[in-house]
C-alpha positions in Angstrom: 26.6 -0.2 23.9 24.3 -2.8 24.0 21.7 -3.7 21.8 18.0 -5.0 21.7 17.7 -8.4 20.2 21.4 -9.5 20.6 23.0 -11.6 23.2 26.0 -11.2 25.0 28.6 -13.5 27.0 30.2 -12.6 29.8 32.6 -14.6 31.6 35.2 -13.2 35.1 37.2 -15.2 37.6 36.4 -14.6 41.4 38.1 -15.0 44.1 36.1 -14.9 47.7 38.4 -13.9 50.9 36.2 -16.8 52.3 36.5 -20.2 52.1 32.9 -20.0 50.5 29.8 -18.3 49.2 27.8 -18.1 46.7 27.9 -15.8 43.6 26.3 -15.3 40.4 25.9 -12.8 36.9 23.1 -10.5 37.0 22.0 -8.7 33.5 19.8 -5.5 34.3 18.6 -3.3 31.4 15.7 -0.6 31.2 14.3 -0.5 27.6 13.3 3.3 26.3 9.9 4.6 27.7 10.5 2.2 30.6 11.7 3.7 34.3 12.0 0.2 35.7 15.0 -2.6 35.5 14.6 -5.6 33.9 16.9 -8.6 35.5 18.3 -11.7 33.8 20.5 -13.9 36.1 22.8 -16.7 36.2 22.5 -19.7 38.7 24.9 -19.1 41.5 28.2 -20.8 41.9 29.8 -21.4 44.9 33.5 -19.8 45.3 36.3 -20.0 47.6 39.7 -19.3 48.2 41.1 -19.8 44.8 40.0 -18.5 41.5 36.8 -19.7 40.6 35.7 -18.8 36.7 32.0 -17.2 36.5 30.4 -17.7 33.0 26.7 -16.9 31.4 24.9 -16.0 28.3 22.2 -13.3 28.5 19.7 -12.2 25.4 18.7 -8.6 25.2 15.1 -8.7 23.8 14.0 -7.6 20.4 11.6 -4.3 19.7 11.9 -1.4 22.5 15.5 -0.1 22.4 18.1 -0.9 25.2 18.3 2.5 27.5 20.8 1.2 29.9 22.5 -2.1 30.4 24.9 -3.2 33.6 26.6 -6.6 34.5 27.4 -6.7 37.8 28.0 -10.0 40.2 25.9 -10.3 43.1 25.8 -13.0 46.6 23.2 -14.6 48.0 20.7 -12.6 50.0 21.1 -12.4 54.3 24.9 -14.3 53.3 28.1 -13.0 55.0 30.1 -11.7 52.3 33.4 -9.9 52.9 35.5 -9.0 50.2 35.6 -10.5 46.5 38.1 -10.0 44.1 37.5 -10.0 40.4 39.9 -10.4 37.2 40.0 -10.9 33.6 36.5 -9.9 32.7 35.3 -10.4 29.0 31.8 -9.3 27.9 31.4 -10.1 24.1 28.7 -10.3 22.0 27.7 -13.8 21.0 25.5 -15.4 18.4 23.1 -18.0 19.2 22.7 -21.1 16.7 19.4 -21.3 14.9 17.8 -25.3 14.9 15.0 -26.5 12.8 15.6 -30.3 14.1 13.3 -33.7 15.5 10.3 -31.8 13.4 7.9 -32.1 11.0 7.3 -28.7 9.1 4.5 -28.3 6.1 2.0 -26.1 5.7 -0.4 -28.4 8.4 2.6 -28.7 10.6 5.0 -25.7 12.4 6.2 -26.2 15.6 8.0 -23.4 15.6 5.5 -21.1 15.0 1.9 -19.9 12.6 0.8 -22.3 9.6 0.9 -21.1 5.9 -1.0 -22.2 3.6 1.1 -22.7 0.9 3.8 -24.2 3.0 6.1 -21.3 2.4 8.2 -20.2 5.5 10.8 -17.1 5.7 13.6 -17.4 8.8 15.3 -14.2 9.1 18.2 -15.5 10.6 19.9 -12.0 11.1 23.4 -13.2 10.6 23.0 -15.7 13.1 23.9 -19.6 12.6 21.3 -22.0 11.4 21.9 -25.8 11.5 18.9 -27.8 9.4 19.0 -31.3 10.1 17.3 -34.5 11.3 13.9 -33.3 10.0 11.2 -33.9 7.2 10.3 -30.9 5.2 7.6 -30.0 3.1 7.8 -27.0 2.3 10.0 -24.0 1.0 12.2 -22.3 3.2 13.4 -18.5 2.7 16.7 -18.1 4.5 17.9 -14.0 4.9 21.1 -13.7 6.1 22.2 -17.1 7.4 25.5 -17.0 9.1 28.9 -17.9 7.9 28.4 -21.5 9.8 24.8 -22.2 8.7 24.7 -26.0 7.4 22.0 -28.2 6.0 22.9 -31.4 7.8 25.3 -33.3 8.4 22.2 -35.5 9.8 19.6 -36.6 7.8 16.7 -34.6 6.1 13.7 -35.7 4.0 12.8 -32.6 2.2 10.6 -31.9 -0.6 9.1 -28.6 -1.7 5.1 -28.3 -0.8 4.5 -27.9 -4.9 6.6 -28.8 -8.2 6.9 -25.1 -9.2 7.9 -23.8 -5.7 11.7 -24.4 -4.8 12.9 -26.3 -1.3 15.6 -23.6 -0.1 16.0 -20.2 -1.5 18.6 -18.4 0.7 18.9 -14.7 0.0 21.7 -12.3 1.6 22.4 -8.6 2.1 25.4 -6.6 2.5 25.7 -7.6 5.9 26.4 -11.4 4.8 27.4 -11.2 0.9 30.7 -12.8 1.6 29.4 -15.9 3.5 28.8 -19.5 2.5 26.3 -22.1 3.1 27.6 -25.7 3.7 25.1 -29.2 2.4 26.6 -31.7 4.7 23.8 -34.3 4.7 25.7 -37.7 5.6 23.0 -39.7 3.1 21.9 -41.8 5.8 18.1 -42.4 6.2 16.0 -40.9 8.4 14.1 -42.9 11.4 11.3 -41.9 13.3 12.8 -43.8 16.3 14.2 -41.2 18.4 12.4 -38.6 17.2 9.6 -37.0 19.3 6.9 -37.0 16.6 5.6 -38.9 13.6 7.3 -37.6 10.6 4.0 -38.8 9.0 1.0 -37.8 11.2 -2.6 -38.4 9.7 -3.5 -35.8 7.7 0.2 -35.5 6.8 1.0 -37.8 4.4 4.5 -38.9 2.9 4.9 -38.4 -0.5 4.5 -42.7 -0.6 1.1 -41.9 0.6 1.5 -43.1 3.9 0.0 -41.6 7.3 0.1 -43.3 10.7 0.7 -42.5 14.5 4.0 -44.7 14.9 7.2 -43.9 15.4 9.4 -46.6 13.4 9.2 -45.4 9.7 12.4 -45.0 7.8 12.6 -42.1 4.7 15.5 -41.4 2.0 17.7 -38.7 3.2 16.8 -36.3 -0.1 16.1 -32.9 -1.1 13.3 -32.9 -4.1 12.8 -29.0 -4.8 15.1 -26.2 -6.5 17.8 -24.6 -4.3 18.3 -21.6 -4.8 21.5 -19.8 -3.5 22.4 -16.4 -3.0 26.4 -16.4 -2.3 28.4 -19.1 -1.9 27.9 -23.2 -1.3 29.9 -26.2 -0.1 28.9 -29.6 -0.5 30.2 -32.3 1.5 28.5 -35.6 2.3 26.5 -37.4 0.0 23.5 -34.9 -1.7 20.5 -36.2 -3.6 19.0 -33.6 -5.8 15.7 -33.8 -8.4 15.8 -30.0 -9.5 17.8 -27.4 -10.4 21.2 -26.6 -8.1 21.7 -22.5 -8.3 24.5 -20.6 -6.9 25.6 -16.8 -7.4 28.5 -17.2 -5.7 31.4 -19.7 -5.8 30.9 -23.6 -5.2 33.1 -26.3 -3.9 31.9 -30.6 -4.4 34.0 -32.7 -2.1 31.5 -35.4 -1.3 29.1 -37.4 -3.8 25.9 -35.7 -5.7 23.1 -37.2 -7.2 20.5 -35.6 -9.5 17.7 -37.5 -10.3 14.4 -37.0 -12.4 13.1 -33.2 -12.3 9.4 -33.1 -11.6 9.1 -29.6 -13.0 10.7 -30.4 -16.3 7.3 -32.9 -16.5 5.1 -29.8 -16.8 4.9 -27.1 -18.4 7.5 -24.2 -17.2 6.4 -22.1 -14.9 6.6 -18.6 -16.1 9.8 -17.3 -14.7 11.8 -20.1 -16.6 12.8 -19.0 -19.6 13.6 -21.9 -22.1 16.7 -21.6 -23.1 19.2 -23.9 -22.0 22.7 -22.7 -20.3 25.9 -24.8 -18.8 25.8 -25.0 -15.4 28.6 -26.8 -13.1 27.5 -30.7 -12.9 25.3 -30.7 -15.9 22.9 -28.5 -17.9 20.0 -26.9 -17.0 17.6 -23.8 -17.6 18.8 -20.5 -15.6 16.2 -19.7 -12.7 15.7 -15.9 -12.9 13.7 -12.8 -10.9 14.7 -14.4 -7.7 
Protein backbone atom coordinates (compact mmCIF):
# COMPACT_ATOMS: atom_id res chain seq x y z
CA UNK A 1 0.00 0.00 0.00
CA UNK A 2 1.10 3.28 -0.29
CA UNK A 3 2.75 5.46 2.01
CA UNK A 4 2.88 9.14 3.27
CA UNK A 5 6.14 10.83 2.52
CA UNK A 6 7.33 8.43 -0.34
CA UNK A 7 7.10 8.79 -4.03
CA UNK A 8 6.10 6.58 -6.54
CA UNK A 9 6.64 6.03 -10.46
CA UNK A 10 4.34 4.85 -12.60
CA UNK A 11 4.83 4.28 -16.13
CA UNK A 12 1.95 2.23 -18.93
CA UNK A 13 1.75 2.19 -22.69
CA UNK A 14 -1.67 3.40 -24.37
CA UNK A 15 -2.96 2.74 -27.24
CA UNK A 16 -6.07 5.16 -28.42
CA UNK A 17 -8.64 3.46 -31.12
CA UNK A 18 -8.29 7.13 -32.46
CA UNK A 19 -5.89 8.60 -34.36
CA UNK A 20 -5.59 11.08 -31.35
CA UNK A 21 -6.39 12.46 -27.88
CA UNK A 22 -5.04 13.44 -25.16
CA UNK A 23 -4.21 11.50 -21.94
CA UNK A 24 -2.53 11.82 -18.84
CA UNK A 25 -1.63 10.03 -14.93
CA UNK A 26 -3.77 11.17 -12.21
CA UNK A 27 -2.64 10.34 -8.46
CA UNK A 28 -5.66 10.67 -6.02
CA UNK A 29 -5.24 9.89 -2.31
CA UNK A 30 -7.42 10.82 0.97
CA UNK A 31 -5.09 11.16 3.96
CA UNK A 32 -6.82 9.68 7.47
CA UNK A 33 -9.38 12.13 9.09
CA UNK A 34 -9.90 13.47 5.61
CA UNK A 35 -13.29 12.53 3.44
CA UNK A 36 -12.00 14.43 0.46
CA UNK A 37 -9.46 13.39 -2.55
CA UNK A 38 -6.43 14.93 -3.12
CA UNK A 39 -5.19 14.98 -6.96
CA UNK A 40 -1.64 15.10 -8.33
CA UNK A 41 -1.52 14.91 -12.20
CA UNK A 42 0.78 14.53 -15.06
CA UNK A 43 0.71 16.87 -18.21
CA UNK A 44 -1.19 15.18 -20.86
CA UNK A 45 0.32 13.49 -23.87
CA UNK A 46 -1.27 13.09 -26.97
CA UNK A 47 -1.75 9.34 -28.33
CA UNK A 48 -2.69 7.65 -31.32
CA UNK A 49 -2.89 4.60 -33.05
CA UNK A 50 0.23 2.93 -31.96
CA UNK A 51 1.61 2.47 -28.56
CA UNK A 52 2.38 5.53 -26.99
CA UNK A 53 4.36 5.14 -23.34
CA UNK A 54 2.79 7.29 -20.35
CA UNK A 55 5.34 8.04 -17.58
CA UNK A 56 5.23 10.40 -14.18
CA UNK A 57 6.51 10.67 -10.73
CA UNK A 58 4.07 11.53 -7.93
CA UNK A 59 5.19 12.31 -4.03
CA UNK A 60 2.77 11.25 -1.39
CA UNK A 61 3.07 13.88 1.37
CA UNK A 62 4.67 13.45 4.77
CA UNK A 63 2.60 13.58 8.35
CA UNK A 64 -1.22 12.45 8.01
CA UNK A 65 -1.27 8.77 6.85
CA UNK A 66 -2.31 7.66 3.25
CA UNK A 67 -6.14 6.23 3.63
CA UNK A 68 -6.53 5.39 0.06
CA UNK A 69 -4.41 5.88 -3.04
CA UNK A 70 -5.56 5.10 -6.95
CA UNK A 71 -3.68 5.69 -10.28
CA UNK A 72 -5.91 5.85 -12.89
CA UNK A 73 -5.42 7.58 -16.65
CA UNK A 74 -7.79 10.16 -17.49
CA UNK A 75 -8.70 12.41 -21.14
CA UNK A 76 -9.24 15.68 -21.57
CA UNK A 77 -12.55 17.16 -20.45
CA UNK A 78 -15.70 17.63 -23.33
CA UNK A 79 -12.99 15.31 -25.75
CA UNK A 80 -14.40 12.34 -27.75
CA UNK A 81 -12.86 9.42 -26.38
CA UNK A 82 -13.70 5.89 -27.54
CA UNK A 83 -11.92 3.07 -26.41
CA UNK A 84 -8.17 3.06 -24.94
CA UNK A 85 -6.16 0.18 -24.38
CA UNK A 86 -3.57 -0.17 -21.69
CA UNK A 87 -0.44 -2.61 -21.18
CA UNK A 88 2.56 -3.24 -19.23
CA UNK A 89 1.82 -1.05 -16.25
CA UNK A 90 4.69 -0.66 -13.53
CA UNK A 91 4.04 1.38 -10.39
CA UNK A 92 7.23 1.30 -8.16
CA UNK A 93 8.33 3.24 -5.55
CA UNK A 94 11.14 5.66 -6.32
CA UNK A 95 13.60 7.71 -4.38
CA UNK A 96 14.15 11.16 -5.12
CA UNK A 97 17.91 12.65 -5.08
CA UNK A 98 18.64 15.03 -2.24
CA UNK A 99 20.92 18.42 -3.65
CA UNK A 100 22.67 20.88 -1.53
CA UNK A 101 24.24 22.68 -4.78
CA UNK A 102 24.91 26.63 -6.37
CA UNK A 103 24.61 27.68 -2.41
CA UNK A 104 26.06 29.23 0.28
CA UNK A 105 25.17 27.56 3.71
CA UNK A 106 26.50 29.07 7.24
CA UNK A 107 24.88 29.85 10.16
CA UNK A 108 23.87 33.60 8.34
CA UNK A 109 23.07 31.81 5.23
CA UNK A 110 20.25 28.65 4.51
CA UNK A 111 18.52 28.61 1.44
CA UNK A 112 17.03 25.65 2.13
CA UNK A 113 15.54 26.37 5.15
CA UNK A 114 15.77 28.13 9.23
CA UNK A 115 19.31 29.65 10.39
CA UNK A 116 21.30 28.13 13.35
CA UNK A 117 23.31 29.83 15.25
CA UNK A 118 26.05 27.74 15.50
CA UNK A 119 25.98 26.74 11.92
CA UNK A 120 25.07 23.20 12.67
CA UNK A 121 22.58 21.60 10.29
CA UNK A 122 20.91 17.83 10.49
CA UNK A 123 19.45 16.40 6.84
CA UNK A 124 17.49 13.39 7.59
CA UNK A 125 17.90 12.01 4.33
CA UNK A 126 15.67 8.92 5.12
CA UNK A 127 17.48 6.55 2.96
CA UNK A 128 17.11 8.75 0.15
CA UNK A 129 20.26 9.90 -2.19
CA UNK A 130 22.10 13.09 -1.45
CA UNK A 131 24.59 14.59 -3.89
CA UNK A 132 26.80 17.61 -2.13
CA UNK A 133 28.51 19.56 -4.54
CA UNK A 134 29.37 22.88 -6.27
CA UNK A 135 28.82 24.72 -2.92
CA UNK A 136 30.73 26.65 -0.11
CA UNK A 137 30.13 25.43 3.36
CA UNK A 138 30.51 26.69 6.57
CA UNK A 139 29.16 24.79 8.72
CA UNK A 140 28.67 21.10 10.06
CA UNK A 141 26.46 18.92 8.42
CA UNK A 142 24.62 15.82 10.19
CA UNK A 143 23.73 13.26 7.62
CA UNK A 144 21.03 10.29 8.98
CA UNK A 145 20.69 7.74 6.72
CA UNK A 146 22.08 8.93 3.38
CA UNK A 147 21.48 6.44 0.66
CA UNK A 148 23.68 3.92 -0.88
CA UNK A 149 24.44 6.64 -3.89
CA UNK A 150 24.95 9.75 -1.67
CA UNK A 151 28.30 11.48 -2.91
CA UNK A 152 30.27 14.56 -1.84
CA UNK A 153 31.16 15.89 -5.26
CA UNK A 154 32.45 15.04 -7.98
CA UNK A 155 32.12 19.09 -8.45
CA UNK A 156 33.78 21.34 -6.40
CA UNK A 157 33.11 22.32 -2.68
CA UNK A 158 34.76 24.85 -0.36
CA UNK A 159 33.95 23.56 2.96
CA UNK A 160 35.03 24.42 6.34
CA UNK A 161 33.44 23.72 9.65
CA UNK A 162 31.72 26.97 11.40
CA UNK A 163 34.36 26.37 14.49
CA UNK A 164 37.86 24.41 15.05
CA UNK A 165 36.22 22.02 17.57
CA UNK A 166 33.01 21.28 15.54
CA UNK A 167 33.54 18.61 12.60
CA UNK A 168 32.48 19.44 8.67
CA UNK A 169 30.38 16.08 8.05
CA UNK A 170 29.34 13.62 10.60
CA UNK A 171 27.14 11.06 8.87
CA UNK A 172 25.33 8.74 11.22
CA UNK A 173 23.23 5.45 10.07
CA UNK A 174 20.59 3.15 11.41
CA UNK A 175 19.68 -0.29 10.69
CA UNK A 176 17.86 0.70 7.78
CA UNK A 177 21.22 1.81 6.01
CA UNK A 178 24.20 0.06 8.12
CA UNK A 179 25.43 -1.61 5.03
CA UNK A 180 25.73 1.47 2.71
CA UNK A 181 28.68 3.64 1.73
CA UNK A 182 29.35 7.20 1.12
CA UNK A 183 31.54 8.16 -1.90
CA UNK A 184 34.11 11.72 -1.72
CA UNK A 185 34.38 12.33 -5.42
CA UNK A 186 35.47 15.96 -5.41
CA UNK A 187 37.38 16.39 -8.89
CA UNK A 188 39.99 19.11 -6.97
CA UNK A 189 39.02 21.67 -9.28
CA UNK A 190 38.37 25.30 -7.84
CA UNK A 191 35.34 26.72 -7.30
CA UNK A 192 33.97 29.89 -9.34
CA UNK A 193 31.38 32.18 -8.53
CA UNK A 194 30.68 32.54 -12.31
CA UNK A 195 27.74 30.47 -12.89
CA UNK A 196 26.57 30.37 -9.75
CA UNK A 197 23.45 32.25 -8.69
CA UNK A 198 24.87 33.95 -5.51
CA UNK A 199 28.04 35.35 -4.00
CA UNK A 200 29.76 32.57 -2.26
CA UNK A 201 30.95 35.56 -0.22
CA UNK A 202 28.08 37.98 0.54
CA UNK A 203 28.84 40.90 3.08
CA UNK A 204 28.47 39.85 6.31
CA UNK A 205 29.68 36.49 5.14
CA UNK A 206 33.11 36.55 4.87
CA UNK A 207 35.64 33.83 3.38
CA UNK A 208 37.92 32.55 5.59
CA UNK A 209 40.66 35.08 3.53
CA UNK A 210 38.54 37.77 4.97
CA UNK A 211 37.01 38.78 2.01
CA UNK A 212 33.20 39.97 1.47
CA UNK A 213 31.80 41.52 -1.65
CA UNK A 214 28.60 41.48 -4.02
CA UNK A 215 30.45 39.93 -7.25
CA UNK A 216 30.19 37.02 -8.79
CA UNK A 217 33.91 36.15 -10.22
CA UNK A 218 35.75 34.91 -7.05
CA UNK A 219 37.68 31.63 -7.34
CA UNK A 220 38.10 29.26 -3.87
CA UNK A 221 40.27 25.99 -3.25
CA UNK A 222 38.12 23.03 -3.64
CA UNK A 223 38.81 21.75 0.27
CA UNK A 224 37.22 20.28 3.19
CA UNK A 225 38.85 21.98 6.56
CA UNK A 226 36.73 20.17 9.52
CA UNK A 227 36.71 16.43 10.85
CA UNK A 228 34.66 13.86 9.00
CA UNK A 229 33.19 11.75 10.74
CA UNK A 230 31.77 8.46 9.18
CA UNK A 231 29.35 6.00 10.32
CA UNK A 232 29.72 2.90 7.73
CA UNK A 233 31.56 2.73 4.94
CA UNK A 234 33.60 5.48 2.54
CA UNK A 235 35.11 5.67 -1.01
CA UNK A 236 37.34 8.16 -2.12
CA UNK A 237 37.90 8.96 -5.63
CA UNK A 238 39.03 12.32 -7.05
CA UNK A 239 41.49 14.40 -5.52
CA UNK A 240 40.51 15.13 -1.54
CA UNK A 241 42.08 17.85 0.58
CA UNK A 242 41.78 17.27 4.28
CA UNK A 243 43.10 19.52 7.57
CA UNK A 244 41.49 17.16 10.29
CA UNK A 245 40.92 14.02 11.27
CA UNK A 246 39.41 11.29 8.53
CA UNK A 247 37.09 8.72 10.66
CA UNK A 248 35.39 5.64 9.35
CA UNK A 249 33.53 2.69 11.17
CA UNK A 250 33.13 0.85 8.36
CA UNK A 251 35.46 -0.22 5.43
CA UNK A 252 37.36 2.36 3.22
CA UNK A 253 38.65 2.20 -0.28
CA UNK A 254 41.51 5.36 -1.77
CA UNK A 255 41.63 5.24 -5.53
CA UNK A 256 42.25 8.93 -6.24
CA UNK A 257 44.79 11.36 -4.48
CA UNK A 258 44.42 12.70 -0.63
CA UNK A 259 45.98 15.44 0.91
CA UNK A 260 46.09 16.23 4.68
CA UNK A 261 47.29 19.35 5.66
CA UNK A 262 47.83 21.34 8.96
CA UNK A 263 45.05 20.49 11.74
CA UNK A 264 43.70 23.63 13.29
CA UNK A 265 42.36 21.67 16.29
CA UNK A 266 45.67 20.05 17.12
CA UNK A 267 46.74 24.20 17.62
CA UNK A 268 44.47 24.29 20.75
CA UNK A 269 43.92 22.68 23.38
CA UNK A 270 41.68 19.32 22.86
CA UNK A 271 38.43 19.57 23.17
CA UNK A 272 37.14 17.36 25.79
CA UNK A 273 35.91 14.37 23.91
CA UNK A 274 39.55 13.72 22.51
CA UNK A 275 41.24 11.61 24.50
CA UNK A 276 45.16 12.01 24.08
CA UNK A 277 46.32 9.09 23.19
CA UNK A 278 47.49 8.41 19.88
CA UNK A 279 46.23 5.35 17.63
CA UNK A 280 47.15 4.09 13.84
CA UNK A 281 44.74 5.05 11.58
CA UNK A 282 44.82 4.22 7.62
CA UNK A 283 46.93 7.11 5.93
CA UNK A 284 48.69 8.31 9.03
CA UNK A 285 48.22 8.66 12.80
CA UNK A 286 45.91 10.41 14.62
CA UNK A 287 43.87 10.68 18.07
CA UNK A 288 40.60 8.38 17.94
CA UNK A 289 37.32 10.76 17.90
CA UNK A 290 34.96 9.12 20.45
CA UNK A 291 31.08 9.53 22.01
CA UNK A 292 29.92 10.25 18.50
Amino acid sequence: SAQAGRSYRVTLWLYNTRSSGDFRLVMAYRTAGNTNWQTEKSSYTDCGRSWTELSQEFALPSGSAITDCVFRVESRLFQSVRDFYIDDVEINEYQPELRLDNALLSANHNPFGDLNAEGIYSIDCQGFDIVIENARIRATLLLKDPGPNSQVGPKPLDWESPAADLPALVVSRSATTAGDSLTLSLDGSAINETGLTGSLNPVGDPHADGSEDTDFDDVYPCRIHGAVLIDGGLAISGAQSFNEWLVVTGSASVTGSVELGTSRLLRRYPADWIPTENHSVMLGRGPIATGW
